[in-house]
Every structure is written in structure tokens, then in C-alpha cells.
C-alpha positions as CSV (number, residue, x, y, z in Angstrom):
1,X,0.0,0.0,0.0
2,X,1.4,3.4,-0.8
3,X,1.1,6.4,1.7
4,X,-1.0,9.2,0.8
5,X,0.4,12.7,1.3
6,X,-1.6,15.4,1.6
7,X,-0.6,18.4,-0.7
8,X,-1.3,22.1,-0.3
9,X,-1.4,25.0,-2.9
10,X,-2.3,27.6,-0.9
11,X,0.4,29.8,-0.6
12,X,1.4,28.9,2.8
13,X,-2.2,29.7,4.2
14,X,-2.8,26.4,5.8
15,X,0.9,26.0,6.9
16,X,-0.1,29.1,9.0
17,X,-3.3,27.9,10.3
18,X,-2.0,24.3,11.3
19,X,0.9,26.3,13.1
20,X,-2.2,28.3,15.1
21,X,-3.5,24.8,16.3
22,X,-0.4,24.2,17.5
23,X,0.4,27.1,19.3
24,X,-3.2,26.8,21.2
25,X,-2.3,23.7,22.2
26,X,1.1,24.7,23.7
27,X,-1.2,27.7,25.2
28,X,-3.8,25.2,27.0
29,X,-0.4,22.9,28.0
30,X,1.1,26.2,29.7
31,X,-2.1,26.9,31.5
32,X,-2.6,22.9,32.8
33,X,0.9,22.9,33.8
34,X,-0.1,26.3,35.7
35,X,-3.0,24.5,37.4
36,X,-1.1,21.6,38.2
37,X,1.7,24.0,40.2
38,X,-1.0,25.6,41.7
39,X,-2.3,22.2,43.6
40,X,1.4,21.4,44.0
41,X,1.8,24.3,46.3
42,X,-1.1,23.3,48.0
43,X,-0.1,20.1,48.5
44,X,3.4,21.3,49.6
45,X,1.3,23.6,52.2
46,X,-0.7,20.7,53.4
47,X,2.4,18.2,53.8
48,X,4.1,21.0,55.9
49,X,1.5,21.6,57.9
50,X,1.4,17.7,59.1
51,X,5.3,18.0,59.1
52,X,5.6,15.3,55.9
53,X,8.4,15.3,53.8
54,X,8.6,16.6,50.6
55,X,9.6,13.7,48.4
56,X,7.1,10.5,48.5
57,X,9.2,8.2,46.4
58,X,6.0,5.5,46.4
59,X,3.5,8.0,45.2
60,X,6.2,9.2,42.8
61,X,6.8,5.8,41.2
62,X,3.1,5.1,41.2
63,X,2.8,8.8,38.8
64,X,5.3,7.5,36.4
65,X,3.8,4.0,35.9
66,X,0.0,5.7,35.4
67,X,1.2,8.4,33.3
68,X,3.3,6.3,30.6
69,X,0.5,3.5,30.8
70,X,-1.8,6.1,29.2
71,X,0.8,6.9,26.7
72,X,1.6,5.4,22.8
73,X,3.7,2.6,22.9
74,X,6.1,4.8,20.8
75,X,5.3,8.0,23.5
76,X,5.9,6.1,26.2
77,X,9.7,6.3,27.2
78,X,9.6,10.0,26.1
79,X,5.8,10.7,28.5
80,X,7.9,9.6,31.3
81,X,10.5,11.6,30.8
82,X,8.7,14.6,30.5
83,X,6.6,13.4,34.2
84,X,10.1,12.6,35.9
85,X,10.8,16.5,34.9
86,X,7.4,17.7,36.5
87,X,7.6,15.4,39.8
88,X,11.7,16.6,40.1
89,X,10.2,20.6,39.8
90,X,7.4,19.8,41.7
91,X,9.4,18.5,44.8
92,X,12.0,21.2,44.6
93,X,8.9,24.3,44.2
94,X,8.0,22.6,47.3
95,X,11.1,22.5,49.4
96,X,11.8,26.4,48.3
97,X,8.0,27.0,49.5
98,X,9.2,25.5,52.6
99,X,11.6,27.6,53.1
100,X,9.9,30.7,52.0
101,X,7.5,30.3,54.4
102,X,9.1,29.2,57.7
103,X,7.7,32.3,60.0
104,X,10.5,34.9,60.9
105,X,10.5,37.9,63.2
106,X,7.8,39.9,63.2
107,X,8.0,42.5,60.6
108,X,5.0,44.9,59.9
109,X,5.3,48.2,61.2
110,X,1.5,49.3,60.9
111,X,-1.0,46.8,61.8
112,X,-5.0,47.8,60.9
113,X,-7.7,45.9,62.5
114,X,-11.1,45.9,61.6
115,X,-13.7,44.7,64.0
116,X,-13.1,45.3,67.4
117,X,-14.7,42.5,68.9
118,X,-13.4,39.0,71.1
119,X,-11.2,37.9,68.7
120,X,-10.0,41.5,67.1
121,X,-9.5,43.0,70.4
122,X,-7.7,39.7,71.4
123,X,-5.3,40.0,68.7
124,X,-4.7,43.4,69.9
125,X,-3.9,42.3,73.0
126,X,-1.9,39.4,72.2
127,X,0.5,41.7,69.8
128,X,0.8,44.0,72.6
129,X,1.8,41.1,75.4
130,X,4.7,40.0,72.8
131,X,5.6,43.7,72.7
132,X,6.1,43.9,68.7
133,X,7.7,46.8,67.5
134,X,4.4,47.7,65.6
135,X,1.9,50.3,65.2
136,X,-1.9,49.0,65.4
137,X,-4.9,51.2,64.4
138,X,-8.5,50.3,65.4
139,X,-11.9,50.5,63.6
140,X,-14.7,49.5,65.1
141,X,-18.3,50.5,63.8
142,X,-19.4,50.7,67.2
143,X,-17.9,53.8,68.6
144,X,-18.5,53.3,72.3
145,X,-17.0,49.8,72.3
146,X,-14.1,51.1,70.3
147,X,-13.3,53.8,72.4
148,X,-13.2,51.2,75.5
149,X,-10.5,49.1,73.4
150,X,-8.7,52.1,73.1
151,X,-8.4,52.7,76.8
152,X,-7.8,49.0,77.3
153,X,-4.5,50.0,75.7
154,X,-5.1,47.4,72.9
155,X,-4.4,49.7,70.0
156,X,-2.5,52.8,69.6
157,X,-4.8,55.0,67.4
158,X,-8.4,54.7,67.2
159,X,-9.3,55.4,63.1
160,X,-12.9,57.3,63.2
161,X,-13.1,55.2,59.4
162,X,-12.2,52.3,57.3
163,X,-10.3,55.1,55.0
164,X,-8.2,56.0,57.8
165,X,-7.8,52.5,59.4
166,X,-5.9,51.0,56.7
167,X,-4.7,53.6,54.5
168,X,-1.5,53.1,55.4
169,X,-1.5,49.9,56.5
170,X,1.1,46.7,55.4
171,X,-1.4,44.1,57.3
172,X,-4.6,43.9,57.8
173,X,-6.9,41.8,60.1
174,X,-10.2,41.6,59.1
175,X,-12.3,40.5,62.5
176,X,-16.0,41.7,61.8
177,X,-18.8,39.1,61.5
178,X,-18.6,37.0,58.2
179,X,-21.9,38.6,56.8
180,X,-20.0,42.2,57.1
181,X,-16.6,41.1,55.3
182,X,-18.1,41.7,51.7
183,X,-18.8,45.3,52.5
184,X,-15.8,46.4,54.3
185,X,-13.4,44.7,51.6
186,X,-15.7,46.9,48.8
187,X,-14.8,49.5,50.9
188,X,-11.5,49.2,51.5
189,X,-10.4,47.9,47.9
190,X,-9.6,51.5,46.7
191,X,-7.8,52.6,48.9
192,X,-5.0,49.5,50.2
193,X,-1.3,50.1,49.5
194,X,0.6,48.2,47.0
195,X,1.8,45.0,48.4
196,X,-0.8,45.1,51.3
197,X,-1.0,41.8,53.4
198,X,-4.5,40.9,54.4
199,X,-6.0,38.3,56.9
200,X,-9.5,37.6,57.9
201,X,-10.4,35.4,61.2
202,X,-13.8,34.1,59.9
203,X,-15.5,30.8,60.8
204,X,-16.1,29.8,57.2
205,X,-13.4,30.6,55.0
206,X,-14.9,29.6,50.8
207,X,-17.2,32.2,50.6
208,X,-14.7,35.1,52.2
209,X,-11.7,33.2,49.6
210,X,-14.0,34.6,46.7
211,X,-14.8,37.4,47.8
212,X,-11.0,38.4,48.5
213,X,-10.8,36.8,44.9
214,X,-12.9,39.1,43.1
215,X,-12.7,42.5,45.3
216,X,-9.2,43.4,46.1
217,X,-7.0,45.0,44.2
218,X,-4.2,42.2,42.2
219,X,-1.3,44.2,43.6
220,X,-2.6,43.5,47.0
221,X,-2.2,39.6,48.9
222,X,-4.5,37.9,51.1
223,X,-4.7,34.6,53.2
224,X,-8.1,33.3,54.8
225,X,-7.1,32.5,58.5
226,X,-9.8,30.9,61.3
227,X,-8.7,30.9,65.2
228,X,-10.1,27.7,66.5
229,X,-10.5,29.6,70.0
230,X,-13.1,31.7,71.3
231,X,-15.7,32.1,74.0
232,X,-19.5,32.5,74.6
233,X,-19.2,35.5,76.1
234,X,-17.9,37.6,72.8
235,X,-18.0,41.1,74.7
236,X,-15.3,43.5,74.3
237,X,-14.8,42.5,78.5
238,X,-13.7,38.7,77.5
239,X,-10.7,39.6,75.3
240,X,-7.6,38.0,76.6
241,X,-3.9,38.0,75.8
242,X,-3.7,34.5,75.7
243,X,-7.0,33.2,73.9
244,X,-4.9,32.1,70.8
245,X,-2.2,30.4,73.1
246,X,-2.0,26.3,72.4
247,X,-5.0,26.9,69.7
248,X,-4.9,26.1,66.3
249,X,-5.2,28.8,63.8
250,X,-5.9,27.3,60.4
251,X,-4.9,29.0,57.5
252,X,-6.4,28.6,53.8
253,X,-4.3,29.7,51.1
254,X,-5.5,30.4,48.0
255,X,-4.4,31.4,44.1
256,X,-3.8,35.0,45.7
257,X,-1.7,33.9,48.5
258,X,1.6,34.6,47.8
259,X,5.0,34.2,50.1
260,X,4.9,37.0,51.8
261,X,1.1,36.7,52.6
262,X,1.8,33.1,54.4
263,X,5.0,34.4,56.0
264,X,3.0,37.2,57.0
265,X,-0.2,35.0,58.2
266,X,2.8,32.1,59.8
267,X,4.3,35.1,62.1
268,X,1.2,36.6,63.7
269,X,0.4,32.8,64.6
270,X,4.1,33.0,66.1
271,X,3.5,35.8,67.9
272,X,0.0,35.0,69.4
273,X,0.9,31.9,70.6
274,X,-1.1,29.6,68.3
275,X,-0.2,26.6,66.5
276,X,-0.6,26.8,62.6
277,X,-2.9,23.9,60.3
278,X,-2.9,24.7,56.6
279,X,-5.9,23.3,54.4
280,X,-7.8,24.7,51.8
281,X,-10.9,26.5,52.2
282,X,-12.9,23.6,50.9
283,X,-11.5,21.1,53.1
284,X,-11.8,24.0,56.0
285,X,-15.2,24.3,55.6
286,X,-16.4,20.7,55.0
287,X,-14.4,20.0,58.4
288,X,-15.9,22.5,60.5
289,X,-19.3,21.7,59.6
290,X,-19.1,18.3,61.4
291,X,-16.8,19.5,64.5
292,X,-18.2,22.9,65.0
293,X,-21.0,24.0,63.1
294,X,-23.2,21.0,63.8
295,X,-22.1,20.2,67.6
296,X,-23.6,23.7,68.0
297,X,-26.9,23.4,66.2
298,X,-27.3,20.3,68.2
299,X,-27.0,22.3,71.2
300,X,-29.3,25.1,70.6
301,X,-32.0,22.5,68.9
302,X,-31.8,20.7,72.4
303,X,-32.3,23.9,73.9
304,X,-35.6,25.3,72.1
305,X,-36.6,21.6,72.6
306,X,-36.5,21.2,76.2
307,X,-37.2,25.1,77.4
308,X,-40.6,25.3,75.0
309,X,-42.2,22.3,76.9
310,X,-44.6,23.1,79.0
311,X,-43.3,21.6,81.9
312,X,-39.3,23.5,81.8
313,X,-40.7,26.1,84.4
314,X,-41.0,23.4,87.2
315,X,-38.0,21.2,85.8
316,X,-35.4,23.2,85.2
317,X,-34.8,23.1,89.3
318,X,-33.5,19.4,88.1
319,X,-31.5,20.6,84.9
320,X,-27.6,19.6,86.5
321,X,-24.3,19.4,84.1
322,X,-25.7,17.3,81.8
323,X,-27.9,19.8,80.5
324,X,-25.0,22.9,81.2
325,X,-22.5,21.1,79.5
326,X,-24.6,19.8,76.4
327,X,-26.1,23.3,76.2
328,X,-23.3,25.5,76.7
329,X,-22.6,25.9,72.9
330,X,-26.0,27.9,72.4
331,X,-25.0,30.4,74.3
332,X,-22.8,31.2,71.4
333,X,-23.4,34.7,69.3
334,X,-26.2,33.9,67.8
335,X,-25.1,36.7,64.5
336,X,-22.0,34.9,63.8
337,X,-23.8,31.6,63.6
338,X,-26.6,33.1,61.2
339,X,-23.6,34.1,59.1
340,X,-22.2,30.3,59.3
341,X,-25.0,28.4,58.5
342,X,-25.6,30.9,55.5
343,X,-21.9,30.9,53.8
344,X,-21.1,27.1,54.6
345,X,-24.9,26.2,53.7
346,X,-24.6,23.3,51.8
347,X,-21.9,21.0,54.2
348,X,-23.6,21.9,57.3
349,X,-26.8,20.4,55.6
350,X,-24.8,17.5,54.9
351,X,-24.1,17.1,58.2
352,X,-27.5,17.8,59.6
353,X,-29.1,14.7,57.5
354,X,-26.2,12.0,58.7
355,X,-27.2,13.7,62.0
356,X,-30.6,13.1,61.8
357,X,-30.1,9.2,60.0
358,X,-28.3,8.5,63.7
359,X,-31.1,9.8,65.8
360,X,-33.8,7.8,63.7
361,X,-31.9,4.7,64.1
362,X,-31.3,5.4,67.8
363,X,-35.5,5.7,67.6
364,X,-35.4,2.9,66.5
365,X,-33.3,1.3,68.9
366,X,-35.5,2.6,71.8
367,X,-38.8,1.6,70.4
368,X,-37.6,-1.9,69.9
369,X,-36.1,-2.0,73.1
370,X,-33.1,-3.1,71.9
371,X,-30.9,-3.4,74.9
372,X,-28.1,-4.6,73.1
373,X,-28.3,-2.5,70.2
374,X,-28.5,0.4,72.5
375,X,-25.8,-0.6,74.8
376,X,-23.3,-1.1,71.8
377,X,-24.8,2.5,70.1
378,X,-23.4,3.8,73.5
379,X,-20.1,2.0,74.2
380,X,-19.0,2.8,70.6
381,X,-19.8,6.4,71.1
382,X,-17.7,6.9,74.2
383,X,-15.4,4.6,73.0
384,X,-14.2,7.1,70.1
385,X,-14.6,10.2,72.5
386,X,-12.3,8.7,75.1
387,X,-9.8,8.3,71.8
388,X,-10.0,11.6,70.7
389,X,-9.3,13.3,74.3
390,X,-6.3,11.3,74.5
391,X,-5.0,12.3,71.3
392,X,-6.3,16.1,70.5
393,X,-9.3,16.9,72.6
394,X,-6.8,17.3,76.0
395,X,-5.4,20.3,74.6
396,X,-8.8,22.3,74.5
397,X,-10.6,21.3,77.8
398,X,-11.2,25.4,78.8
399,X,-14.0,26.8,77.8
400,X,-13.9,27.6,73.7
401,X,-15.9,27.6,70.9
């Protein structure tokens, strides 16, 4: 059989378009490799926060094999070339990340802090105890309250706007309730400085990421950051120096989280007294909505439940730690768990159903008077809680949210 060649007479016209094609797929090559960096880095931040080396020779191995087993017979030796070139820049992007990011001295000069609240104020505080060489301005919507922070000795200036809070700013901390974060980053967009650092402290961190995403300035830099530590009293009066100390602080990077941003968000954990956990914000959010977000819609269900029967007003005399310590979480702000169960809608809905599968099947249980099902229902469930306060749970036995 004799080969067919195709033939042109166009005058170079199709050369030029066949050259096109190629240099759009080059393009969309470029812009997957981009992606795939981006998700190393991640996965670089995630191994470090776990303390995991860089190099996985098994995973590595298991790359090549998958990769060329996709490949052309004839591609094959040259497809695993290329990948033992990606994985050999992928580990050392992440060993220079590494490196990049190991927290250093504290160095920001002028400090902005919007939202003068628990966990603002607490920062405040915190900063001060460590005595950083650092200037912190205050805003606060509420005048009164921020005036009382002010005499606390918790900031140095008290801005009477956003405008003048972080004007001049190289970090800011955004501590206002999630539902408020949209409007003060509209507000402050314009008027950030180049090269501007800026970390928020909310309880649900996808939502905020996109909004950072699509508000602020490119030649500013942002990280999403979520203190694990709080309290259910979240009045001005209950900030302390040492809420963040021995708590975890999680921080979600994202595409706009550059070096100095994670240096930046690394060293006020330092300085605080926290210990750091990197994940992204989806994995954030899908976490907290089993671990926090639900344990305290349990709570204030069981609450409304028990105090709207009719017969609360005479038992309550009979209501002992059981009832405080299972209850305790409702007394939690009830505007910052609006703003929760709003932004991380559709994982704490997740959780609610499993939540609810359980109690139906320990319905169940009870209506069949299932002693052993019941007693194993029970021994399994303390069985895993004992586990988990030997492990993490010691570490967090005062009172936080």
C-alpha cells in the first residue's frame, strides 16, 4: 500500500493555520501545567503543615507508571521523561516554598484591625503582650465599644473610618462578622497600598476566599485564616492576651496567597501563641461543619426543645451538668452563627441529615427495646470520644468555641 500525502497550494495559508492549532495547544499545555503548580503548592502547604516530607518516592513511582501506561507505545519512554521532569520541579517548588515560608520575626510596622470585637480586640492584645515593635490602628463601627478598646491600651490609634484604618496599612486583620466582610473589603479595595497583606479570622473561609478573589486590588495579597479559640461570652470584657495560646489557627491559602502573605499569616500565629494547620478552604469548611457548626446546632436545637415544653418552668430546678455542658454551645453569638449556617450552607446540611439518619436509628433502637443494640450505640460512642481526648481533645478542655 502506498502512503498518501496530503498536498497544499495555498500559498502557505494552511501551513499558517496548522501552526495556530499548535500554538493553542502549547497555550492550554502552559495553562494545565499552571494549574497543576498551583495544587502542588497546595499540596506542599498541606504536607508541611502535618510536618511530611517533601519527596514520596512510592506515590512518585506510582505517577510514572500511570502516566506512561496512558501513553503510545512509541510516547511512552519519552511521556515519562517529561513526568520525571514535572515530579523533580514539583518537589523542589516545594522545598523552596518550605523555606519561604518558615515564620520569621515579626515585621509589619502598621497593623489595621477591623472589628473590634473577642477575637479582634484579642489579637490586639496578644500583639501587645509580645511587645512587637508595631503600630496598630483600630476601627470599630461601634464607637463606644471602640473607644473602651482604646483605653484597654489594645491599640495605639483609634481610626474614626475604614479610610483612615488601613490607608497606610502593610497588614490587615479583618475581624467583623462573616456577613460584614463583603462590604468592608468593597470599601476598603480603593484605597490599600501596594503589596498590602491581608487576613480575615472568619469561621467559614470559601465564601470570604471569593470574595478576597474578586474585590481586592491584584497588587494586593490575602490569606483566609480561622482561630479555633473563642468564647461565649464575645463582649469586648472577654478579650484576653492568651485566647490564641496552644489553639490552632488554620490557615487557607489560595491562588492570591503569595510568600509573603503566608510568612506574614505564619508570624502573627508565632507571635500569638497559636499553633498553625494549613488546608484549603474547601476542606476548612467541609471539616468545621461536622466539628463545630453542627455540635452547636445540636445544642441550641436541644435547647428550644427542652425550654418550650410546658413543663421547663418546674424542671429546670432538676437541669444539673448534663444539661449545662450539652447546652453550653447555644450560648454562642447567635449573629455569627446566622452568618455560618448561610456561607457554609450546603456542608452543614450534609451534616444535619447524617445527623438526623443516627437519631432515627437510635428511635429505633429505643422503640424496639433493643438493649443490646442500645448498649453497643453507646459503648462505641464513648469509646471514640475517650480516643479523641487522648490524642487532641486534652489540649482544648477550657472553655472555647
Amino acid at each position: 500500500m502506498v502512503a498518501t500525502v496530503k498536498t497544499y497550494q495555498d500559498n502557505g495559508g494552511s501551513l499558517k493555520l496548522l501552526r495556530a492549532k499548535i500554538d493553542q495547544c502549547d497555550n492550554e499545555i502552559i495553562e494545565l501545567l499552571d494549574r497543576r503548580f498551583e495544587l502542588v503548592r497546595e499540596i506542599g502547604r498541606y504536607k508541611a503543615s502535618l510536618n511530611l516530607p517533601v519527596s514520596d518516592g512510592t506515590r512518585e513511582m506510582q505517577v510514572l507508571a500511570q502516566r506512561a501506561a496512558k501513553a503510545p507505545p512509541r510516547s511512552r519512554s519519552f511521556v515519562e521523561n517529561i513526568f520525571k521532569l514535572i515530579i523533580s520541579e514539583s518537589c523542589q517548588v516545594q522545598k523552596e516554598d518550605r523555606n519561604a515560608y518558615a515564620p520569621s520575626k515579626f515585621s509589619y510596622k502598621k497593623i489595621a484591625v477591623v472589628g473590634l470585637g473577642l477575637i479582634g480586640t484579642s489579637i490586639c492584645l496578644a500583639l501587645k503582650k509580645a511587645k512587637v515593635d508595631c503600630k496598630i490602628t483600630g476601627f470599630d463601627s461601634n464607637w463606644t465599644k471602640a473607644e473602651q478598646v482604646l483605653a484597654m491600651g489594645a491599640i495605639d490609634k483609634l481610626a474614626h473610618d475604614l479610610v483612615d484604618c488601613v490607608g497606610q496599612a502593610d497588614l490587615i486583620v479583618i475581624a467583623v462578622p462573616i456577613s460584614a466582610i463583603k462590604q468592608v473589603l468593597m470599601e476598603i479595595a480603593p484605597h490599600v497600598e501596594y503589596g498590602t497583606v491581608i487576613i480575615d479570622v472568619g469561621s467559614s473561609k470559601e465564601q470570604v476566599c471569593q470574595w478576597m478573589n474578586s474585590i481586592l486590588p491584584q497588587h494586593t495579597f490575602f490569606v483566609g485564616g480561622h482561630p479555633l479559640a473563642g468564647k461565649t461570652d464575645t463582649s469586648v470584657e472577654s478579650a484576653d492576651e492568651n485566647l490564641f495560646r496552644q489553639s490552632l489557627f488554620v490557615i487557607t491559602p489560595s491562588k492570591r496567597t503569595n510568600t509573603m502573605a503566608l510568612r506574614a499569616a505564619r508570624q502573627l500565629i508565632n507571635v500569638i501563641g497559636a499553633e498553625e494547620c494549613v488546608m484549603p478552604a474547601s476542606v476548612h469548611d467541609q471539616q468545621v461543619a461536622w466539628v463545630s457548626h453542627l455540635p452547636f446546632l445540636i445544642s441550641a436545637c436541644l435547647v428550644s426543645t427542652v425550654t418550650k415544653h410546658n413543663m421547663w418552668p418546674e424542671a429546670q430546678k432538676l437541669a444539673a451538668t448534663g444539661f449545662y455542658d450539652t447546652s453550653r454551645l447555644s450560648s454562642g453569638a447567635a449573629e455569627m452563627h446566622t452568618d455560618i449556617c448561610i456561607t457554609n450552607r450546603d456542608n452543614i446540611l450534609k451534616a444535619l441529615a447524617s445527623f438526623r439518619t443516627v437519631l432515627t436509628a437510635v428511635e429505633e433502637l429505643i422503640l424496639r427495646e433493643d438493649v443490646d443494640g442500645l448498649r453497643s450505640f453507646f459503648s462505641i460512642a464513648k469509646h471514640e470520644r475517650d480516643k479523641w481526648l487522648s490524642n487532641v481533645g486534652k489540649k482544648r478542655e477550657h472553655d472555647k468555641i
